[in-house]
C-alpha positions in Angstrom: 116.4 74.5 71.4 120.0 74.5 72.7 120.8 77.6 70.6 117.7 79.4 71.5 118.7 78.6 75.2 122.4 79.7 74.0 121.1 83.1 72.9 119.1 84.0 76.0 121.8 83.6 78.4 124.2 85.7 75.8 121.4 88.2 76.2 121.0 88.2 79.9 124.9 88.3 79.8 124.4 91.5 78.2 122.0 92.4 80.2 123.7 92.2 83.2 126.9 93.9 81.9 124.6 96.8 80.8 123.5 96.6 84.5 126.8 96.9 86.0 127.6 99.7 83.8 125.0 101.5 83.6 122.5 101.3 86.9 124.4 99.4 89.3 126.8 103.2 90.6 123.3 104.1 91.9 120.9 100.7 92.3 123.7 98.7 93.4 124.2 95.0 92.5 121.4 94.1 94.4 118.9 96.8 92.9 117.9 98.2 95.7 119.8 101.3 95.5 121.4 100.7 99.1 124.5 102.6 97.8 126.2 106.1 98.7 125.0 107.6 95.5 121.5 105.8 95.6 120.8 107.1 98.7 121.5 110.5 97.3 119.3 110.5 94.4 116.8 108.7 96.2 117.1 105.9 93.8 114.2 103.3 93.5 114.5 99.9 94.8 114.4 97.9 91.5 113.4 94.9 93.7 110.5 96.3 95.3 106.6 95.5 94.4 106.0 99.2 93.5 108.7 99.1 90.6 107.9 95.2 89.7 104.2 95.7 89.8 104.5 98.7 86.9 103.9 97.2 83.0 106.8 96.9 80.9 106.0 99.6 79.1 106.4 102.1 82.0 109.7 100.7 83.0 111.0 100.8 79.8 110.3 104.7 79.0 111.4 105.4 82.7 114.9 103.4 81.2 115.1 105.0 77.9 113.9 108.6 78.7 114.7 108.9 82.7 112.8 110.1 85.4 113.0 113.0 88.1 117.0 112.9 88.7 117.7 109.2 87.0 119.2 109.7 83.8 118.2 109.0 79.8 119.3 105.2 78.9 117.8 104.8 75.7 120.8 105.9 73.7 123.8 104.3 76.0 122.2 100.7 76.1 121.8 101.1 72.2 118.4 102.0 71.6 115.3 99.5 72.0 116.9 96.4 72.3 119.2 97.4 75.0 116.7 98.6 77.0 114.9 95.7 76.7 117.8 93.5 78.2 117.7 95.9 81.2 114.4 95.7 81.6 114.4 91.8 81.5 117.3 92.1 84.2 115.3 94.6 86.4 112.8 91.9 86.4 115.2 89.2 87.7 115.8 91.0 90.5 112.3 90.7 92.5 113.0 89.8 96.1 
């Protein structure tokens, strides 16, 4: 149990870095894309029920493949598994 518990917060470790380096310029640290460069790009409030109430699924391609002006993430966070850890930070981040 202890290394399982061990792994996950490596993972959300990762997971947050990826956040900071990859989402945060234009989300911000909060997610709710209160920044100069969110506001912008019109950049979705990560926090917000209208992004946390869409399935995995959607969140994830919108990561990986991008959206309107948001970049493609797939690649940079290292394919699948990155943008899982993303995703699973995204999700931490409901009000």
């Amino acid at each position: 149990m202890l290394m399982t518990v061990a792994a996950a917060t490596l993972s959300f470790g990762q997971a947050a870095k990826q956040f900071e380096q990859n989402c945060k310029k234009c989300h911000g640290e909060d997610g709710k894309g209160h920044t100069m460069v969110g506001r912008m790009v019109k950049a979705a409030d990560l926090t917000s029920d209208a992004v946390q109430q869409k399935s995995d699924a959607e969140l994830g391609l919108v990561i990986s493949k991008g959206k309107g002006k948001m970049a493609a993430f797939g690649d940079r966070l290292g394919g699948d598994a990155g943008v899982a850890q993303v995703l699973a930070y995204v999700r931490a981040l409901k009000k």
